[in-house]
SELUM-985870 format. One record per atom (N, C-alpha, C, CB): residue number from 1; residue in three letters; x, y, z. Coordinates in steps of 0.001 Angstrom, whole numbers. Atoms other than C-alpha are relative to their C-alpha. Glycine has a CB too. Example, Ala and Ser with C-alpha at 12.3 -4.5 7.8 and 13.67 -1.06 7.14 Angstrom:
<pts>
+-----+------+---------+---------+---------+
: seq : type :       X :       Y :       Z :
+-----+------+---------+---------+---------+
:   1 :  ala :     890 :   -1190 :       0 :
:   1 :  ala :   12300 :   -4500 :    7800 :
:   1 :  ala :     900 :    1200 :       0 :
:   1 :  ala :    -992 :      27 :    1246 :
:   2 :  ser :    -820 :   -1190 :     -60 :
:   2 :  ser :   13670 :   -1060 :    7140 :
:   2 :  ser :    -770 :    1090 :     730 :
:   2 :  ser :     414 :     462 :   -1415 :
+-----+------+---------+---------+---------+
</pts>
This chain:
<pts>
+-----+------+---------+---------+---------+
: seq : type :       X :       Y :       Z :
+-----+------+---------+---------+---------+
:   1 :  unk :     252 :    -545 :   -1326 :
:   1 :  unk :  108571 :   62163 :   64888 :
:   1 :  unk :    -115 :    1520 :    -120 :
:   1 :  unk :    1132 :    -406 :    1005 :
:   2 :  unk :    -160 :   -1648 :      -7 :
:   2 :  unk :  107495 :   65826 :   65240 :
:   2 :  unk :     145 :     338 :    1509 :
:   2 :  unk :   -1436 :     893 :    -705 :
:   3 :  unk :    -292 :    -779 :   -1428 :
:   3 :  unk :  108023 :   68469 :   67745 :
:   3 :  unk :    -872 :      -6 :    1225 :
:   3 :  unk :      77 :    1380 :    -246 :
:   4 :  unk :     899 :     589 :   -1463 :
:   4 :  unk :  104943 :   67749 :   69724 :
:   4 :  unk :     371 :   -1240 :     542 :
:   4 :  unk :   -1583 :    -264 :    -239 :
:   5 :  unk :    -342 :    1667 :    -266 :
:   5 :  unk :  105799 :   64311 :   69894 :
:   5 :  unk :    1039 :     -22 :    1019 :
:   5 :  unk :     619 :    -894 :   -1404 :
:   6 :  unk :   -1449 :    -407 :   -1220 :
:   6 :  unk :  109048 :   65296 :   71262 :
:   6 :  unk :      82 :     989 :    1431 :
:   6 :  unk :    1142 :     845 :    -897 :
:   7 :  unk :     263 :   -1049 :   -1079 :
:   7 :  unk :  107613 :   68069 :   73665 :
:   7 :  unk :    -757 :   -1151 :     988 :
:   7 :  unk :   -1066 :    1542 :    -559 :
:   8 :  unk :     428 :    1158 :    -957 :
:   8 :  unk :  105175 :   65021 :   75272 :
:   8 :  unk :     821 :    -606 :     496 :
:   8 :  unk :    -691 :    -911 :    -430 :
:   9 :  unk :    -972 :     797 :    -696 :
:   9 :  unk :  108055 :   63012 :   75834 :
:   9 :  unk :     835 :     567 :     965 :
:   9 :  unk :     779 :    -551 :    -837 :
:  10 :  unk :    -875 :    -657 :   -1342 :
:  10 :  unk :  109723 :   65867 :   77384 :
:  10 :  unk :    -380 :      86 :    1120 :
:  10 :  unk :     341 :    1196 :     -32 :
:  11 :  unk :    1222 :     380 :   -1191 :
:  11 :  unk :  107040 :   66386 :   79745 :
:  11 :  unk :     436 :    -785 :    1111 :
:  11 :  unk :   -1229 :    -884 :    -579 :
:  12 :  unk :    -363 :     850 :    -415 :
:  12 :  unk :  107698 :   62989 :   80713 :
:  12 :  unk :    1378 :     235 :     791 :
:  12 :  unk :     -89 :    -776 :    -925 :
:  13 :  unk :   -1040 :      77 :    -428 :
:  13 :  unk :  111150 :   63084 :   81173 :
:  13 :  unk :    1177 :    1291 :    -300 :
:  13 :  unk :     264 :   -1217 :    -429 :
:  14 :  unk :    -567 :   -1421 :     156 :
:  14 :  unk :  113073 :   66535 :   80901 :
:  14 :  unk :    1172 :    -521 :    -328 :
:  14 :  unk :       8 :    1088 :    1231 :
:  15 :  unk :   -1670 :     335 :     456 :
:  15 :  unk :  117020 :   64753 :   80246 :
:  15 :  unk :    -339 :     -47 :   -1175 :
:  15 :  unk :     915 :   -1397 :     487 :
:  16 :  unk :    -138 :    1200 :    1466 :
:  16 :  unk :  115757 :   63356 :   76718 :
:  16 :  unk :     480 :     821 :    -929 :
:  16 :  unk :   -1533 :    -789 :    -732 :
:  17 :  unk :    -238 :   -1089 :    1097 :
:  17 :  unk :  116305 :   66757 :   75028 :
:  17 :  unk :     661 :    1171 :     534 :
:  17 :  unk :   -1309 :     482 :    -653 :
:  18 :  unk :    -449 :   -1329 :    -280 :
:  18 :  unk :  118331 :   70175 :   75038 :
:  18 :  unk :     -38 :    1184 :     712 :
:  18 :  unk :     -82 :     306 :    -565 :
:  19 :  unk :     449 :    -569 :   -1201 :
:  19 :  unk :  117680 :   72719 :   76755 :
:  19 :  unk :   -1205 :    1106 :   -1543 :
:  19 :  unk :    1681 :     971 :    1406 :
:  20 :  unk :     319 :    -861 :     967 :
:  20 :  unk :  117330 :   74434 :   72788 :
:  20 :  unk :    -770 :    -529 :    -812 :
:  20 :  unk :     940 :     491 :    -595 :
:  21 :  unk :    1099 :     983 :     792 :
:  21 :  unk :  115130 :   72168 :   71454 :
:  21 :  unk :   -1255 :     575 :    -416 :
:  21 :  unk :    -450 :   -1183 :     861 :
:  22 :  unk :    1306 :    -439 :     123 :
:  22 :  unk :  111781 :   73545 :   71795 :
:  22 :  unk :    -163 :    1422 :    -448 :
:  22 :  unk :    -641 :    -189 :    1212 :
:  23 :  unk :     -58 :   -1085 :      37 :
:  23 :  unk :  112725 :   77131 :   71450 :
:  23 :  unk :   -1357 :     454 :   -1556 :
:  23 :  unk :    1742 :     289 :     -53 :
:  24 :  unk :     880 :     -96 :    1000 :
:  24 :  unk :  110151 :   77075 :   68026 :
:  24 :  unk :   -1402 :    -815 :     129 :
:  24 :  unk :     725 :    -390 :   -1134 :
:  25 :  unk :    1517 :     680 :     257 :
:  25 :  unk :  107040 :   75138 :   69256 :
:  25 :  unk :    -333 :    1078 :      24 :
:  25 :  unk :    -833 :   -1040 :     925 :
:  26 :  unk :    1098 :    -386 :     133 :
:  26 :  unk :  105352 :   77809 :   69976 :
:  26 :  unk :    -280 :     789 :   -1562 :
:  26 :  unk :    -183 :     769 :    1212 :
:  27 :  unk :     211 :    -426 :    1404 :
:  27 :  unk :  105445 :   78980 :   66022 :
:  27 :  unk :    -653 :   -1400 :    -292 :
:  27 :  unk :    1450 :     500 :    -974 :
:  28 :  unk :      47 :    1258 :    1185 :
:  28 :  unk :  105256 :   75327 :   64670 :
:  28 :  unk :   -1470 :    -271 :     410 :
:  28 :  unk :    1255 :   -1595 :     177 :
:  29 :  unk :    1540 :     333 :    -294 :
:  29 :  unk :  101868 :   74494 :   66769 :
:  29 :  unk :    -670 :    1165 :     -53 :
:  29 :  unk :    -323 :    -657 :    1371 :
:  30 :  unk :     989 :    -970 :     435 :
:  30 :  unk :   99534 :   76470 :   64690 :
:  30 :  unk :   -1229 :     480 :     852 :
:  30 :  unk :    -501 :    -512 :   -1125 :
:  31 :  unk :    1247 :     125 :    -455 :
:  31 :  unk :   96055 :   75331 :   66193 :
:  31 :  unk :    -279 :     108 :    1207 :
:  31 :  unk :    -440 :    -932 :    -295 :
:  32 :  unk :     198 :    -151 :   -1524 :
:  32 :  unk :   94446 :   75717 :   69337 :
:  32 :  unk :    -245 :   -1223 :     354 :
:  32 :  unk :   -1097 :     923 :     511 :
:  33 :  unk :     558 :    1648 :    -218 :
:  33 :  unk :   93414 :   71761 :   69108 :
:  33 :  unk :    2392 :    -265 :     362 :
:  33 :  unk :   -1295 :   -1214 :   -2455 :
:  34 :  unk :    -721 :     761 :    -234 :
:  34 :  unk :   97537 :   71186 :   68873 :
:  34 :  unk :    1032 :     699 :    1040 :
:  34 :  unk :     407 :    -515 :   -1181 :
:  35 :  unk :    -143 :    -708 :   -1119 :
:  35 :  unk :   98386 :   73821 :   71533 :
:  35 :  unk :    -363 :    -566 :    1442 :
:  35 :  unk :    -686 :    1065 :    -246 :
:  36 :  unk :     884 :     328 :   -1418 :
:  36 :  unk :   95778 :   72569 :   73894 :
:  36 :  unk :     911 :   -2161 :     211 :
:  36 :  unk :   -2739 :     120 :    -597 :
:  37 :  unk :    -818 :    1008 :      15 :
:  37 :  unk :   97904 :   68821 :   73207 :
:  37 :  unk :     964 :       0 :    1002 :
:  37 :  unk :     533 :     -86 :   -1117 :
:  38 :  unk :   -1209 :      12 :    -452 :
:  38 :  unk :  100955 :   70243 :   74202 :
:  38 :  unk :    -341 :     291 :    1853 :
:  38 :  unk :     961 :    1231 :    -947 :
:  39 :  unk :     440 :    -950 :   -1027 :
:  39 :  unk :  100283 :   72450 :   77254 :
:  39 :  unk :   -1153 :      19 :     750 :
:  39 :  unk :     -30 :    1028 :    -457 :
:  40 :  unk :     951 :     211 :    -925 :
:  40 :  unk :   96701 :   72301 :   78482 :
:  40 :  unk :     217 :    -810 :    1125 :
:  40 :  unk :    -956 :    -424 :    -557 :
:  41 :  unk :     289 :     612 :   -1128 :
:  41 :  unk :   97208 :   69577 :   80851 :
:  41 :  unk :    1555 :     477 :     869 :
:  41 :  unk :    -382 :   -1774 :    -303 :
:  42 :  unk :   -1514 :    -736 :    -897 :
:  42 :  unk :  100414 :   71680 :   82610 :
:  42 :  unk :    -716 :     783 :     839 :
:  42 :  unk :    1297 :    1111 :    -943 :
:  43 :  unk :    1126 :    -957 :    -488 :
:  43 :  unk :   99717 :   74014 :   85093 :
:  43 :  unk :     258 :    1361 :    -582 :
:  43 :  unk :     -67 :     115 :    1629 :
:  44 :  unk :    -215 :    -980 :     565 :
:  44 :  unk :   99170 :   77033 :   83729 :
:  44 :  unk :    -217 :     200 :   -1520 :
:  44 :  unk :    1042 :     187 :     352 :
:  45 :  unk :       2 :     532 :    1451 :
:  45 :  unk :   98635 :   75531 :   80295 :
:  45 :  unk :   -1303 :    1023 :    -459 :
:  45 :  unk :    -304 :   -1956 :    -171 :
:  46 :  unk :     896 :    -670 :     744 :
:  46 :  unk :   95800 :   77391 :   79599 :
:  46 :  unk :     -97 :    1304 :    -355 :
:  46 :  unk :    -883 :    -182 :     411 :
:  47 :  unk :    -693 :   -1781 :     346 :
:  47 :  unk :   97137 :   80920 :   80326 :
:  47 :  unk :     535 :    -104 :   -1147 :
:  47 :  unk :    1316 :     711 :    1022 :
:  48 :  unk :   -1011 :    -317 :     744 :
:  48 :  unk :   99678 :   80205 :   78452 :
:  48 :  unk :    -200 :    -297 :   -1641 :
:  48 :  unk :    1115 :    -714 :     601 :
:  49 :  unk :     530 :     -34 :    1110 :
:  49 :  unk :   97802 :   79306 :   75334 :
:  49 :  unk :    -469 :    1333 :    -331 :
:  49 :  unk :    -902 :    -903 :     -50 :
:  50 :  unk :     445 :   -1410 :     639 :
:  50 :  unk :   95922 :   82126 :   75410 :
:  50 :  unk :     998 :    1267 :     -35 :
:  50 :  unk :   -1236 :     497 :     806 :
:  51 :  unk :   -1254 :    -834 :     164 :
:  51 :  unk :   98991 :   84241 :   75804 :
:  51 :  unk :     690 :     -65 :   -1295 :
:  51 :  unk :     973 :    -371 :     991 :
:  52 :  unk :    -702 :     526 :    1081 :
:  52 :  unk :  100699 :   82566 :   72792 :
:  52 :  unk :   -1372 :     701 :   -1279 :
:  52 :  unk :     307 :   -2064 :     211 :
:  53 :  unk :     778 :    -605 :     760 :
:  53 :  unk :   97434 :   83773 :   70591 :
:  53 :  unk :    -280 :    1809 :     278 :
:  53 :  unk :   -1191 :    -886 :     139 :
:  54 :  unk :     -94 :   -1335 :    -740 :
:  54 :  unk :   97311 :   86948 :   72510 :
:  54 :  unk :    1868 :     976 :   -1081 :
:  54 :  unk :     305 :    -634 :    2406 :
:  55 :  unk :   -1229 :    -328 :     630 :
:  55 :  unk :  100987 :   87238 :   70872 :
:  55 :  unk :     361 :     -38 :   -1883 :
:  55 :  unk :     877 :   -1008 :     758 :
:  56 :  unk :      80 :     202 :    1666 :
:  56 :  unk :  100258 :   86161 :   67697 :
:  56 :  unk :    -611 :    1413 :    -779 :
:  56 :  unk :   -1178 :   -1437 :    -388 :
:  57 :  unk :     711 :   -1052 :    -100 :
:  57 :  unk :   97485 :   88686 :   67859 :
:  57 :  unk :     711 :    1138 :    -635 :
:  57 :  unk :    -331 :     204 :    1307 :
:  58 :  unk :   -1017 :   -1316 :    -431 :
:  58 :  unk :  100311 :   91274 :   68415 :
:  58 :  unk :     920 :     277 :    -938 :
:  58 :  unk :     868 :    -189 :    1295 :
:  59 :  unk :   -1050 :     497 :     995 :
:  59 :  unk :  102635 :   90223 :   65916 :
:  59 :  unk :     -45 :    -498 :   -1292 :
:  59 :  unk :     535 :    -831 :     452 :
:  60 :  unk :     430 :     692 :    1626 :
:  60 :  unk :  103220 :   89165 :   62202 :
:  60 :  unk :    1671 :    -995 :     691 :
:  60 :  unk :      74 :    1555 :   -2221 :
:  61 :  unk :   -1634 :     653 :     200 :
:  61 :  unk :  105957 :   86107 :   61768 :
:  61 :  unk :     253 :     105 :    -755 :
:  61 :  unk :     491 :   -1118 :      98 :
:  62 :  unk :    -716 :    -232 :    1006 :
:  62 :  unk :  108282 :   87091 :   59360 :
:  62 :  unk :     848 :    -994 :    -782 :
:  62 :  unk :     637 :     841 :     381 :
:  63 :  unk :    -791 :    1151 :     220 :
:  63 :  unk :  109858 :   83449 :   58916 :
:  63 :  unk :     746 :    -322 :    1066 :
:  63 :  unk :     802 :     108 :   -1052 :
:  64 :  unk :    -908 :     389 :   -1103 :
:  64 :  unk :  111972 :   83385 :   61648 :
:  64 :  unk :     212 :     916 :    1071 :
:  64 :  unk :    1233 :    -286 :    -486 :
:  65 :  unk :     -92 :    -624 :   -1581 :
:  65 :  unk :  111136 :   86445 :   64312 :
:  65 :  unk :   -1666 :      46 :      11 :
:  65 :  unk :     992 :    1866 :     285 :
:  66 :  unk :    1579 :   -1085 :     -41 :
:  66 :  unk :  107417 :   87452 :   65614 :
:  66 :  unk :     343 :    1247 :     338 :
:  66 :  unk :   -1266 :    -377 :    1204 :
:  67 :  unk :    -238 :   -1612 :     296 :
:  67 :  unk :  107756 :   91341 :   64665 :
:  67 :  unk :   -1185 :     200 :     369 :
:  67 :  unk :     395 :     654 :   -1508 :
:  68 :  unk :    1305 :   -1094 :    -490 :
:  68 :  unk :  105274 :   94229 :   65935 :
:  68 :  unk :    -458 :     217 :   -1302 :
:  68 :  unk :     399 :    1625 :     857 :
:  69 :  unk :     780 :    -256 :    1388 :
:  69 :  unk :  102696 :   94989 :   63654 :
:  69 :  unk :     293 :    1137 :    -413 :
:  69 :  unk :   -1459 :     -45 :      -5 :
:  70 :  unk :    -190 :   -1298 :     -66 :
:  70 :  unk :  103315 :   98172 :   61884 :
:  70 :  unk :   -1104 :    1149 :     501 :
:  70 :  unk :     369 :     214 :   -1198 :
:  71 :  unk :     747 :    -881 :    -937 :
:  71 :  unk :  101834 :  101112 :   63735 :
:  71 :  unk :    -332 :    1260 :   -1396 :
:  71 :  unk :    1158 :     609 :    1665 :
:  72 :  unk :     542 :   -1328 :     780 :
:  72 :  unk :   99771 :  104131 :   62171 :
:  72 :  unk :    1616 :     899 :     530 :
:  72 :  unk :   -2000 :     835 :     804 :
:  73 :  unk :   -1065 :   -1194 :     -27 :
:  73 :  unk :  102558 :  106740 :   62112 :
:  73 :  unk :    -317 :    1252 :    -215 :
:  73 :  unk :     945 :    -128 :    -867 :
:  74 :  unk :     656 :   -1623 :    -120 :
:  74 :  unk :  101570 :  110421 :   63244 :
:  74 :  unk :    1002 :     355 :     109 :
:  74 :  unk :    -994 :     619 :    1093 :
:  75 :  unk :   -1095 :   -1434 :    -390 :
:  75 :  unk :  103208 :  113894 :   63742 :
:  75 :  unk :    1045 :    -631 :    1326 :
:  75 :  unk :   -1196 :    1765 :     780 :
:  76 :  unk :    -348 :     -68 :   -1450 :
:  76 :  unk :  103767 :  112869 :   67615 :
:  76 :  unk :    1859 :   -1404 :    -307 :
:  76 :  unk :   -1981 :    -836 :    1347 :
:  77 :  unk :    -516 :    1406 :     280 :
:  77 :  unk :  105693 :  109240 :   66625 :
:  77 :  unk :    1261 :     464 :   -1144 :
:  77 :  unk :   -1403 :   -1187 :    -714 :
:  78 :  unk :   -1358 :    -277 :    1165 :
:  78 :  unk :  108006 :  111581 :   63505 :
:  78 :  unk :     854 :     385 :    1097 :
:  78 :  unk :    -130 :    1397 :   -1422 :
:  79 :  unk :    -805 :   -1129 :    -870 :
:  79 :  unk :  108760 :  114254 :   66192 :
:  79 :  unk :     974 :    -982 :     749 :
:  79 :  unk :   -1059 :    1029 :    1190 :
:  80 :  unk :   -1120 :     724 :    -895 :
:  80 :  unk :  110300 :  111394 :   68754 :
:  80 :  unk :     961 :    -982 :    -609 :
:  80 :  unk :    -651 :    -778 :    1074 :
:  81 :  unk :   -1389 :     629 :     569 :
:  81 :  unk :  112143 :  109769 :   65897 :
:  81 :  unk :     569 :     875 :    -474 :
:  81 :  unk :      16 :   -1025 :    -984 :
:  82 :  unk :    -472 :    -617 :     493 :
:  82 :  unk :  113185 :  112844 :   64881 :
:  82 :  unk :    1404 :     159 :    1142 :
:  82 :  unk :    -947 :     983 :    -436 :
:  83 :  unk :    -915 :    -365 :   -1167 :
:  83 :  unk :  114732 :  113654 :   68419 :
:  83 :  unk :    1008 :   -1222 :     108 :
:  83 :  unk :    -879 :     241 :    1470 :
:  84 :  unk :   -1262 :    1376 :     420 :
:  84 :  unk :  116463 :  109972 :   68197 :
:  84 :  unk :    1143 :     375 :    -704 :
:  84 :  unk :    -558 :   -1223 :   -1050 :
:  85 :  unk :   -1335 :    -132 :    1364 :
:  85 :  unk :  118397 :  110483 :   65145 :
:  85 :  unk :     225 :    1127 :     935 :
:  85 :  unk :    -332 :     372 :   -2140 :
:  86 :  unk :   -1373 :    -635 :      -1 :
:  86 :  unk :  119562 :  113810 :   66336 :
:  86 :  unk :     859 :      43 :    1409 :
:  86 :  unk :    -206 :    1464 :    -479 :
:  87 :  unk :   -1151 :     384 :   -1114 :
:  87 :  unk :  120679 :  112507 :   69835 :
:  87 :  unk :    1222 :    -738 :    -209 :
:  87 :  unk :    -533 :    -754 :     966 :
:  88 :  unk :    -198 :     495 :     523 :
:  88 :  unk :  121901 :  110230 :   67914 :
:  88 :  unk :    1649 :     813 :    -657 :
:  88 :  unk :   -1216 :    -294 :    -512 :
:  89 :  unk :    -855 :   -1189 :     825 :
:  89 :  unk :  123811 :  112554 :   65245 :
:  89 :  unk :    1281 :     830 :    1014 :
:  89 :  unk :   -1308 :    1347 :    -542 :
:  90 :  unk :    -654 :    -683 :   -1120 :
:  90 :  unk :  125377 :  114508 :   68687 :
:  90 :  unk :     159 :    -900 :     830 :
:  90 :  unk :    -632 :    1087 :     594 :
:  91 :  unk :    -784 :     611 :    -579 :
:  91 :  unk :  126249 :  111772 :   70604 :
:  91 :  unk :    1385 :    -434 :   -1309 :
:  91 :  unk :    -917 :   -1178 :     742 :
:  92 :  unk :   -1320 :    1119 :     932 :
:  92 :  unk :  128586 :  109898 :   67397 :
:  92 :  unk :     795 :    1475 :    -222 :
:  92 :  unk :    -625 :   -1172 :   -2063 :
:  93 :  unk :    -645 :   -1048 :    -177 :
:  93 :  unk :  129378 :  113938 :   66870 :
:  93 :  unk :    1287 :     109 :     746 :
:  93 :  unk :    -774 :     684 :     444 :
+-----+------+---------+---------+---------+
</pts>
């Protein structure tokens, strides 16, 4: 039995499973064919696909979080981690 399998049934009947159960479909369903399975016929199912690729988009998965992609890093982006650390430095001060 996989996790779609088990997400259809939830569908169906919402008691059958956890509340923490699903917390990883949207990693495990790769495709847009086993996305559009789960979700398309919900309402909203279709936003919410394209949201979930929209996020992917946005993100690398690292194994177990979706992280921000790394960003170009300029002058502007040192200067305001610079000011961090030393609020930082003078607050633990």
């Amino acid at each position: 039995m996989t996790l779609l399998n088990d997400w259809l049934k939830y569908v169906d009947d919402p008691g059958l499973f956890d509340d923490h159960h699903f917390e990883s479909l949207m990693l495990v369903l790769e495709t847009r064919q086993q996305l559009n399975a789960a979700f398309a016929h919900l309402p909203g199912g279709t936003e919410f696909i394209d949201r979930i690729f929209w996020l992917r988009e946005q993100a690398a998965f690292n194994g177990t979080y979706l992280v921000a992609k790394p960003q170009k890093v300029d002058a502007e982006i040192i200067a305001l981690a610079e000011l961090y650390r030393d609020c930082v430095a003078d607050r633990l001060s």
